[in-house]
C-alpha positions in Angstrom: 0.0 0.0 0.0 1.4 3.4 -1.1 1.1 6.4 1.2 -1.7 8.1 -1.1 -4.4 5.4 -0.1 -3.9 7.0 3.3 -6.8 9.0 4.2 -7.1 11.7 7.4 -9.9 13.1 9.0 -10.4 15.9 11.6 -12.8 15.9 14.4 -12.7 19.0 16.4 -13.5 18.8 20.2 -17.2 18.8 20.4 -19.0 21.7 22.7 -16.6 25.0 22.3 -16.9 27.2 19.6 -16.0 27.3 16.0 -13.4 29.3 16.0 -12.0 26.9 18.4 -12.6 24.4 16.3 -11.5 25.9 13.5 -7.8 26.4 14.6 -7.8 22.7 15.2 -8.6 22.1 11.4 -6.1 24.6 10.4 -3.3 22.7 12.2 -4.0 19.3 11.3 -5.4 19.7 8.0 -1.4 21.0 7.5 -0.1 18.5 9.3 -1.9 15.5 7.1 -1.8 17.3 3.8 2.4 17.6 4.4 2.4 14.4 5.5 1.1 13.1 2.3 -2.3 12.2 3.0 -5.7 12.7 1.5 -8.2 15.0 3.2 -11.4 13.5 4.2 -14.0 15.8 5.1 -16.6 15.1 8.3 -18.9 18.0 8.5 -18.0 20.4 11.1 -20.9 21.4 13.8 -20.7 23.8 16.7 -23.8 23.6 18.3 -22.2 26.9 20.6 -22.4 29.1 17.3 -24.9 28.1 15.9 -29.0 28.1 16.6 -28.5 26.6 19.8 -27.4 30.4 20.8 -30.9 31.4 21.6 -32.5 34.1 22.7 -31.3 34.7 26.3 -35.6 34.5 27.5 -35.9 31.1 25.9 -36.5 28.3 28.7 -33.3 25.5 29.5 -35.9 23.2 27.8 -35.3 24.5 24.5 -32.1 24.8 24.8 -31.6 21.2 26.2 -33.7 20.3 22.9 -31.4 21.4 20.5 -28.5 19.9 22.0 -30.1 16.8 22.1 -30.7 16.9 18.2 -27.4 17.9 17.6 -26.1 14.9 19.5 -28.8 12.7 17.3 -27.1 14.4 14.5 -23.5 13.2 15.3 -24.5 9.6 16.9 -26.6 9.0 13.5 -23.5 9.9 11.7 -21.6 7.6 13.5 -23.7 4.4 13.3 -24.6 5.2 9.8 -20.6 5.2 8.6 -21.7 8.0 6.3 -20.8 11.8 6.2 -23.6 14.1 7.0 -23.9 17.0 4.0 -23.9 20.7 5.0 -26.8 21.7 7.3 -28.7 24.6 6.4 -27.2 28.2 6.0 -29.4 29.6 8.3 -28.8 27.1 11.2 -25.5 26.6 11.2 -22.3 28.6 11.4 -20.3 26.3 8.9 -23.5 26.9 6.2 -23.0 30.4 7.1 -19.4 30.0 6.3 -19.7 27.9 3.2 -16.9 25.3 5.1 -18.9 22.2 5.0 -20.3 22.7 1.2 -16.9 23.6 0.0 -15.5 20.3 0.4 -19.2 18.4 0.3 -19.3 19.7 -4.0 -15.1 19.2 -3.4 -14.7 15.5 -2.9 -17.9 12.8 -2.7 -18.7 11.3 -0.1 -17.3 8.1 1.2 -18.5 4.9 2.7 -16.7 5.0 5.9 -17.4 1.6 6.5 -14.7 0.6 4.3 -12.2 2.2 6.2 -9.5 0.6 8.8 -10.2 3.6 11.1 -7.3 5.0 13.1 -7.6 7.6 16.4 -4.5 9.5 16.7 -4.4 11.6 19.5 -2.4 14.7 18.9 -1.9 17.5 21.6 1.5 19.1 24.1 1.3 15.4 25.0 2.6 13.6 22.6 6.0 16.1 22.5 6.1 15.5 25.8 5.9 11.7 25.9 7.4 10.7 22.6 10.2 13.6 23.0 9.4 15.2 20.1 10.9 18.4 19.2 10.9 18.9 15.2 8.1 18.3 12.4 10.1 15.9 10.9 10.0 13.6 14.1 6.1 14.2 14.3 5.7 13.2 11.0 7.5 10.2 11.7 5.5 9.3 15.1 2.1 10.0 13.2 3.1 8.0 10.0 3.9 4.7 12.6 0.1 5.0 12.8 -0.3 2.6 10.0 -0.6 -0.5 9.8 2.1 -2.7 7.5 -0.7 -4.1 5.7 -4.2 -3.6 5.1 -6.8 -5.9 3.0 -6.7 -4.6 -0.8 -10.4 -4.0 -0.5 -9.9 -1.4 2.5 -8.1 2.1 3.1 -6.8 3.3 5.9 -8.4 6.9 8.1 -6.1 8.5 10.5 -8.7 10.2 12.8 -6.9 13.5 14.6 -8.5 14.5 17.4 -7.0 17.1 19.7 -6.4 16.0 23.4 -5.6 18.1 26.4 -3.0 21.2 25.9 -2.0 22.5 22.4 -0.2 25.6 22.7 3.6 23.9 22.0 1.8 21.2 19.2 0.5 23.6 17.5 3.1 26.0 17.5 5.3 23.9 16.1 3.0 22.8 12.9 1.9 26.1 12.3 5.8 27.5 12.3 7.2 25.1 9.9 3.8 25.2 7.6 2.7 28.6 6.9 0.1 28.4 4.7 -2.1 25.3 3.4 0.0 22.6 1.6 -3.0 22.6 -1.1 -3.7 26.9 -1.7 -7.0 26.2 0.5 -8.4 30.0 0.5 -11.4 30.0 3.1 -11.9 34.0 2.5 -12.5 33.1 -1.0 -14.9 30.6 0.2 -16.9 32.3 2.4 -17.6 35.3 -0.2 -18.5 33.0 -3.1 -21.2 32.3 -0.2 -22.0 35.4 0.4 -22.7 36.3 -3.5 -25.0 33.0 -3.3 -26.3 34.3 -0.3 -25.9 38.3 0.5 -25.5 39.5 3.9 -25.5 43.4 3.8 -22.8 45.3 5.6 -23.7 47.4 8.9 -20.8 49.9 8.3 -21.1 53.1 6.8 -20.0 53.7 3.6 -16.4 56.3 3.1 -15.5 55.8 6.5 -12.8 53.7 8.4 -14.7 50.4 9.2 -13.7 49.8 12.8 -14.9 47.0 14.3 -14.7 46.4 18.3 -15.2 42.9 20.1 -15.5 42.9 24.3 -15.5 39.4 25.2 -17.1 39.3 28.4 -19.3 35.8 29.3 -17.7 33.3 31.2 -14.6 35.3 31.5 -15.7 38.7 33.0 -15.0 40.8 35.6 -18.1 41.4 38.0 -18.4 44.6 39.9 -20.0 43.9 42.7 -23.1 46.4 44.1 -20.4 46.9 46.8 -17.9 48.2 44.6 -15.3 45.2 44.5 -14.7 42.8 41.9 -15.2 39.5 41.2 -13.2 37.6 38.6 -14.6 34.6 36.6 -11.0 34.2 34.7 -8.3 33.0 34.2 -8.3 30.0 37.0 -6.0 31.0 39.2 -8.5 33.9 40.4 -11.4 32.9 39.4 -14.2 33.1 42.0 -12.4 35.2 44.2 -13.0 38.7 45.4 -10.5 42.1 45.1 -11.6 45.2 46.5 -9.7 46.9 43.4 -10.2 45.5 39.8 -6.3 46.6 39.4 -5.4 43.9 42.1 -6.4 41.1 40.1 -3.6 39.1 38.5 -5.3 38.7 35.3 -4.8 40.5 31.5 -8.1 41.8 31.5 -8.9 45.5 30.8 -12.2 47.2 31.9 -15.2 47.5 30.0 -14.7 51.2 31.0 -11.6 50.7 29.5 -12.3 50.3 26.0 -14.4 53.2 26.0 -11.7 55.4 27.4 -9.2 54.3 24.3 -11.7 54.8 21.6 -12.9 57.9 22.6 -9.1 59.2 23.3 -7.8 57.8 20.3 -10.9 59.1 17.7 -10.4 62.5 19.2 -7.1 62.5 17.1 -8.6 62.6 14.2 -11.3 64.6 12.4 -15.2 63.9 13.6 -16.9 61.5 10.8 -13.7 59.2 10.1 -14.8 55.9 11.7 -18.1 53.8 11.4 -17.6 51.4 14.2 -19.7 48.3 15.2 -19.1 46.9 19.2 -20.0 43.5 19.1 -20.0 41.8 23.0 -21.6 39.0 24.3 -22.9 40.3 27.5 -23.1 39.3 30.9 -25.9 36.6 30.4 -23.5 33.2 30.3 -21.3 35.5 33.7 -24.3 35.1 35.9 -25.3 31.4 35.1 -21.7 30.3 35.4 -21.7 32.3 38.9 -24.8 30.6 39.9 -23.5 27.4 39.2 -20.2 28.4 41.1 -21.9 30.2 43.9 -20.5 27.3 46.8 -16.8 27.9 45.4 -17.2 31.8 45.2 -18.4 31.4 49.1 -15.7 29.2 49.7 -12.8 31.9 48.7 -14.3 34.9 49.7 -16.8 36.2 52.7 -19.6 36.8 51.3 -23.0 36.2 53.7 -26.1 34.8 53.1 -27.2 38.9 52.2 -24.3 39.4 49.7 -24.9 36.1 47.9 -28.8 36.5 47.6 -27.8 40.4 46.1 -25.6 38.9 43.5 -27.9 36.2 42.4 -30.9 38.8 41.8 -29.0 41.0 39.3 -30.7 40.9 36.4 -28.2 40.1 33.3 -29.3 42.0 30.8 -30.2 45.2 33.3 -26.0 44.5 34.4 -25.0 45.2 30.9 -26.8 47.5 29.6 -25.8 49.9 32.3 -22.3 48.7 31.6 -22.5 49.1 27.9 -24.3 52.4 27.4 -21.4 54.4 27.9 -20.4 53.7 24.3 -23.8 55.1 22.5 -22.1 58.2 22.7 -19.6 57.0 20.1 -20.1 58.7 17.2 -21.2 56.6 14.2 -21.9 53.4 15.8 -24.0 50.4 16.6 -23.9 47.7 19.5 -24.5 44.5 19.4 -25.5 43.4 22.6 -25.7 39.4 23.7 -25.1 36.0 22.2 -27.8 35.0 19.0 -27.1 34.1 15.7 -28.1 36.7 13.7 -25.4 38.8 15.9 -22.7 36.3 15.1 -23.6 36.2 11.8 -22.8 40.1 11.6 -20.0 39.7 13.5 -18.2 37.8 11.1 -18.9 39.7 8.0 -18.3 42.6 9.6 -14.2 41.1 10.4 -14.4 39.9 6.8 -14.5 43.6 5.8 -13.2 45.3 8.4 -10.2 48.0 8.3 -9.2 47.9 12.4 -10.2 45.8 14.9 -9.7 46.9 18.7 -10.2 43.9 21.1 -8.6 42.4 24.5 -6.2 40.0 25.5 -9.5 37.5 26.9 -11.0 36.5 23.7 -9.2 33.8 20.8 -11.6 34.7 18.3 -10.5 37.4 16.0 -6.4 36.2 16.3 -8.5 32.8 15.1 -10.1 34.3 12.5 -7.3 36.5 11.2 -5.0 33.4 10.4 -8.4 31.2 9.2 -9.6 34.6 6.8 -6.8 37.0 6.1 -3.8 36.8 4.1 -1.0 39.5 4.5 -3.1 41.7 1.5 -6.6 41.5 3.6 -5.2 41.6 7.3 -6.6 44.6 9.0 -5.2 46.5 11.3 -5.3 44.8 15.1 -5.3 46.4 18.5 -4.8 44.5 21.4 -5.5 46.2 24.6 -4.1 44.8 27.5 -1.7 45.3 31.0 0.9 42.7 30.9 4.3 41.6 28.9 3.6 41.7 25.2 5.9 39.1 24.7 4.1 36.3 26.8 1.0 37.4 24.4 2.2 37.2 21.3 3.7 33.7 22.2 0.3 32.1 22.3 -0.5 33.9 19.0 2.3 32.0 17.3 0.8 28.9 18.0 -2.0 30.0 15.8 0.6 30.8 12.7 0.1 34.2 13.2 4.2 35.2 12.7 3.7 36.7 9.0 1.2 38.9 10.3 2.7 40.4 13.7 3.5 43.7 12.1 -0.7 44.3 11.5 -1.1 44.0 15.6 -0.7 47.0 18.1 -0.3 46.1 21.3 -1.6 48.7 24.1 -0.6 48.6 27.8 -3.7 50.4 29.0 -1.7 51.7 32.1 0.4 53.5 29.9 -1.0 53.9 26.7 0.6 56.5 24.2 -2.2 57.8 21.9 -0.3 59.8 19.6 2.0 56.7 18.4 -0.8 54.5 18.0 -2.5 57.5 15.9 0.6 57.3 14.0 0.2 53.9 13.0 -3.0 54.1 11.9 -2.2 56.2 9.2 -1.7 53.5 6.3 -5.5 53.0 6.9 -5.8 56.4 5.7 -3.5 55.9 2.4 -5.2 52.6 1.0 -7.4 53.2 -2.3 -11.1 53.3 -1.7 -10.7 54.8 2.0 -10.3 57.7 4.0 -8.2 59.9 2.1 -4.6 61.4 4.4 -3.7 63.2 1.8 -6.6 65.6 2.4 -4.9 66.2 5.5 -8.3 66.9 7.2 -8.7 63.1 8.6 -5.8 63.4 11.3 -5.6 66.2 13.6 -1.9 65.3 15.0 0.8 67.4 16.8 3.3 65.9 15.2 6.3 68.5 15.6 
C-alpha cells in the first residue's frame, strides 16, 4: 500500500466554539496534507455558534432540545458510517461559512465503513511523551500509525483528534507550515457564499470600518453592588473577590476601559472618520456560570447569606446594559449586545470587511479568524488592549501561525497607553485606495512636531 491510499480526517472537540474548532482544522489539516495524505472531510458542527445560541428569554428546555438533536445528528452519523452534508445556511455557522459545502461539492462522499479507522491523538502530550521536538519527528511518530498491511479491498483513516494542551503542538505545525500545503483559500470561500447568499454590511460607507469585540461571558469581571470585583478568569482567580479591579492578577482591561481608548484615540482625528460596530456577548453566560459556582465563590471569599442573595438577583441583561451604554455616545456606531445568531452572523462579516479591529487579550476569536480569513493583502489592522508583557501574548498567538502577520497588531498597555504613536500607525489606513483619504490632510488632527 502506497502512502496516497492513506486518508485523514479531523474531528474537532465537540461543545466549544467554531473558532475553536477551526484552529484545530487549520493545524491538522497541514499536518496530514504535508504528510502526504488525503483530506477526508466530516462535516463540522458547533452547536455553541450556531441556533442553539438562543435568545437569552428562551426556557433551559429549548435549549436542552437542541443539544439533544445535535447529538442525534452526530450519533446517527456515526452508526450510519456515512458523512452528513452541509446543514442549512441559516442554522448553522459552517452553512454560514460555506466550510462544509466547499469540500461536500469538493470530494464525494465516502463509505466509511470501508475504512480501517485509526484515532490519533495529537496535543502538548505527545511532544512530551514521545520527545518530540521537530516536524520531521512528528511526522514520523504520526506515520507509525499505519498499519504494514491492510486488505486490498480497505483504506486506511487517521482520525486526529486534539487532546488536552495545544499551545507547544500547535506552534510547532503552524511555524514550519505557513500556509495550506494545497492553496486552501477559506476567504475566497466564504464570499463565493456570500454572492449566493448576500449578507449586507452594517458599516457606513467612506468611513474607516472599525470593528470592536468585548468578550465578556464566562470570563468577565463582575463589579459587585459593593464596589469590589469578582473575577470569573483565568483560573487561578477565578471566583475570588478584590476590593480593586487593578489587584487582580489577570490581563483583562475594563469595560470602561475600552471606551476610554476609543474615545481618546478618535479624538485625534477629524469627527466622521470611523463607522464602528461593538459586538460583546454580555453578561448573560457571567451570571449562570456564577450561579453554578456560587459554593466555590463562598468558599474563597466572605460573602454572607445577604451578599450572595444580592448577586444572584441582578438581572443580566439590566447588568449590561448599564455597563455598555457608555459607548452610544460614540459617534457613528451600533452595539450589538448578547449572544444570537443573527449577531454572530454580523460579527463575522463585519471582520471579513473590516479596516481595524480593537479587542482584548480575553477573547481567541478574532487572532483565530485572522489566520483562518486573512492573508497579508486582507489583514486589518489589530489592536490589542491589554496590561501585561507583550511578549508572553504574542507567544500564544504564534501557535495560531500568526508570525507573517505580527506587524498588523498593536499592542496597548492600557496603564500606559501612548495615543499619539498608536494615531501614527494608523495612518496606512488612511492611504489605501477606496478609503479615507490622508492626503486631504483633514482626517488626522496630530501634533506631530
Amino acid at each position: 500500500m502506497t502512502k496516497k491510499e492513506v486518508y485523514f480526517s479531523i474531528e474537532p472537540t465537540p461543545g466549544v466554539g467554531f473558532t475553536d474548532q477551526m484552529s484545530q482544522f487549520r493545524t491538522f489539516y497541514k499536518l496530514g496534507l504535508a504528510s502526504g495524505y488525503i483530506y477526508l472531510h466530516h462535516p463540522f458542527l458547533s452547536p455553541r455558534s450556531s441556533m442553539n445560541i438562543l435568545p437569552r428569554r428562551r426556557s433551559g428546555w429549548r435549549r436542552f432540545l437542541t443539544s439533544v438533536k445535535w447529538v442525534y445528528r452526530v450519533a446517527m452519523k456515526k452508526i450510519m458510517g456515512i458523512a452528513i452534508t452541509e446543514s442549512k445556511p441559516d442554522q448553522d455557522v459552517y452553512g454560514f461559512l460555506g466550510f462544509n459545502e466547499y469540500f461536500h461539492e469538493k470530494h464525494k462522499l465516502q463509505d466509511l465503513k470501508r475504512f480501517q479507522k485509526i484515532t490519533v491523538k495529537l496535543g502538548d502530550n505527545v511532544l512530551t511523551d514521545f520527545n518530540i521536538s521537530t516536524l520531521e519527528e512528528l511526522q514520523k511518530w504520526l506515520a507509525a500509525h499505519i498499519p504494514e498491511s491492510v486488505p486490498v479491498t480497505s483504506k486506511v483513516l487517521l482520525k486526529m483528534i486534539l487532546s488536552g494542551p495545544r499551545e507547544k503542538c500547535f506552534k510547532l505545525i503552524n511555524s514550519k507550515i505557513s500556509n495550506y500545503p494545497d492553496g486552501l483559500d477559506l476567504r475566497a470561500i466564504y464570499f463565493e457564499k456570500r454572492r449566493k447568499h448576500p449578507w449586507g454590511s452594517a458599516f457606513g460607507d467612506g468611513k474607516v470600518k472599525t470593528l470592536v469585540h468585548i468578550r465578556q461571558g464566562d470570563t468577565a469581571t463582575l463589579e459587585t453592588p459593593w464596589n469590589t470585583y469578582i473575577s470569573l478568569w483565568p483560573k487561578n482567580c477565578a471566583f475570588k473577590e478584590y476590593s480593586r479591579f487593578s489587584d487582580i492578577p489577570t490581563d483583562v482591561v475594563q469595560i470602561e476601559d475600552y471606551h476610554r481608548f476609543i474615545k481618546t484615540l478618535f479624538s485625534y482625528f477629524t469627527e466622521g472618520t470611523f463607522s464602528t460596530l461593538l459586538f460583546s456577548d454580555g453578561f448573560y453566560r457571567t451570571f449562570g456560570r456564577l450561579k453554578r459556582n456560587i459554593r466555590e465563590l463562598k468558599r474563597n471569599t466572605h460573602l454572607n447569606n445577604a451578599s450572595k442573595n444580592r448577586l444572584l438577583k441582578i438581572d443580566p441583561r439590566r447588568y449590561e446594559e448599564k455597563k455598555f451604554s457608555m459607548f452610544r455616545s460614540i459617534e457613528n456606531s451600533n452595539l450589538f449586545l448578547g449572544e444570537d445568531f443573527e449577531k454572530l452572523r454580523h460579527l463575522i462579516h463585519s471582520f471579513m470587511t473590516a479596516d481595524l479591529i480593537i479587542a482584548g487579550r480575553q477573547q481567541a476569536m478574532i487572532p483565530s479568524l485572522i489566520a483562518d480569513y486573512c492573508d497579508i493583502e486582507h489583514t486589518p489592522t489589530v489592536i490589542i488592549l491589554c496590561r501585561t508583557n507583550t511578549i508572553d501574548i504574542w507567544e500564544s498567538y504564534e501557535a495560531l501561525g500568526l508570525c507573517e502577520k505580527k506587524d498588523k497588531f498593536i499592542f496597548v498597555d492600557m496603564r500606559n497607553p501612548d495615543y499619539e504613536k498608536i494615531a501614527q500607525k494608523l495612518i496606512p489606513l488612511f492611504t489605501v485606495p477606496g478609503q479615507v483619504g490622508l492626503e486631504q490632510e483633514s482626517s488626522l488632527r496630530l501634533v506631530c512636531d
